[in-house]
C-alpha positions as CSV (number, residue, x, y, z in Angstrom):
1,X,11.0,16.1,1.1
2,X,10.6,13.6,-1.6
3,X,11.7,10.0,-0.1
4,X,12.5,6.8,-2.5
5,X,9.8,4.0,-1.9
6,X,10.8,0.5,-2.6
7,X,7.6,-2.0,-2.3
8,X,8.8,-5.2,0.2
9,X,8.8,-8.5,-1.3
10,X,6.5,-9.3,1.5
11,X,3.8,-7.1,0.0
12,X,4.1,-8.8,-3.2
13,X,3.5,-12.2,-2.0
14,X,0.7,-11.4,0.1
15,X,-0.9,-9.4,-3.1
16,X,-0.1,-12.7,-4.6
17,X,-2.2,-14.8,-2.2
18,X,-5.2,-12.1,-2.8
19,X,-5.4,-11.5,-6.4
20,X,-7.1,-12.3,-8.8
21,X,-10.3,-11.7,-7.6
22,X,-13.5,-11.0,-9.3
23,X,-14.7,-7.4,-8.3
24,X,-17.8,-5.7,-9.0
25,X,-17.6,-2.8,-11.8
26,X,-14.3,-4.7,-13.0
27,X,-14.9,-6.2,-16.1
28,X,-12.3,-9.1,-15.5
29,X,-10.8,-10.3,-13.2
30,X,-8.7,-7.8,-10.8
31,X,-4.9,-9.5,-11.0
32,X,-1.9,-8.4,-9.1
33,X,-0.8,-6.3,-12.2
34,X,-3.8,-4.1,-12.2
35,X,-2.8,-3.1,-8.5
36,X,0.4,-2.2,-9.6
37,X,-1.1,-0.1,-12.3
38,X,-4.0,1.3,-10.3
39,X,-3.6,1.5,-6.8
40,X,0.1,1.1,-6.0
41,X,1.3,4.4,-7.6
42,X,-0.8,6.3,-4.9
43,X,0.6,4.5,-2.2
44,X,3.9,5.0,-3.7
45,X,3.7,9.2,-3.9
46,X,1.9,8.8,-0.5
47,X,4.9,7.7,1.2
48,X,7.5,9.1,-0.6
49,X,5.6,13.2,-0.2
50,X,4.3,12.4,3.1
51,X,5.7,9.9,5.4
52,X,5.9,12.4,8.3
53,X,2.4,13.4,8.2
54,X,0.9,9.9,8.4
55,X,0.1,8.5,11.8
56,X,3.1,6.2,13.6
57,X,1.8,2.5,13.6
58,X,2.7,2.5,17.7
59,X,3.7,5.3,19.3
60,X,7.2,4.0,20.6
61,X,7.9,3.1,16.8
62,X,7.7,6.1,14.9
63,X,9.5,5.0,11.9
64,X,6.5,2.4,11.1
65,X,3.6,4.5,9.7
66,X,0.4,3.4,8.0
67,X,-1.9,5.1,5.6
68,X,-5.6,4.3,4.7
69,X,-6.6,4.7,0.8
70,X,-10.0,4.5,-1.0
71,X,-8.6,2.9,-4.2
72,X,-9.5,3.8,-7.5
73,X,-10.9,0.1,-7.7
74,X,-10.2,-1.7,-3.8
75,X,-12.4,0.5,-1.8
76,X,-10.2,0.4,1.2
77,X,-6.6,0.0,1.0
78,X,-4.3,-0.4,4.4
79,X,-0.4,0.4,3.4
80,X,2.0,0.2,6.5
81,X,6.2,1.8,5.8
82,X,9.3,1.7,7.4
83,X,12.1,4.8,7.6
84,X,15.3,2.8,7.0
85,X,18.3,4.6,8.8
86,X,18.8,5.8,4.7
87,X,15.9,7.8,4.7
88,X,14.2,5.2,2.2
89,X,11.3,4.1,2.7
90,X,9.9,0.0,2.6
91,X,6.0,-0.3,2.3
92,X,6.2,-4.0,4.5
93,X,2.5,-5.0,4.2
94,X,-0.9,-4.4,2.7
95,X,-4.1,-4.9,3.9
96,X,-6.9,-4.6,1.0
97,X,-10.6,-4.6,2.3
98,X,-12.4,-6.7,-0.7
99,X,-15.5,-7.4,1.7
100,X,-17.1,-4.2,0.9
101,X,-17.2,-4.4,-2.9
């Protein structure tokens, strides 16, 4: 089952509080729009092909689930998604390891 994925204004702002940031490899520096490019559209198909595979966030919630990426560019990526009653699906926060560039 293919779900639609909408990205939470939530995400965004936090993207908008970590970006841009000068990464190794990256020859400028990495804005919010390169993530959207680069990293977002695995995160997207992730959750839209596979929410019920990925591991529940708590086990009494199991319409929160998380998945763990090594982006193309952000070596670890942290993408947590809600099941809305719709069957839609919300990715509400992002945690993006930069410390091990």
């Amino acid at each position: 089952m293919i779900r639609k994925v909408k990205v939470s204004s939530n995400a965004f702002d936090k993207l908008d509080v970590l970006l841009p940031v000068k990464l190794p490899g990256f020859p400028e520096e990495f804005t919010v729009q390169d993530f959207i490019d680069l990293e977002l559209p695995e995160i997207i198909n992730k959750f839209a092909t596979e929410f019920d595979d990925l591991p529940a966030s708590e086990t009494q919630l199991p319409r929160y689930r998380y998945a763990i990426f090594a982006g193309l560019i952000i070596p670890k990526i942290v993408a947590f998604g809600f099941l809305h009653a719709n069957n839609e699906i919300s990715v509400l926060d992002l945690e993006l390891n930069l410390n091990q560039v």
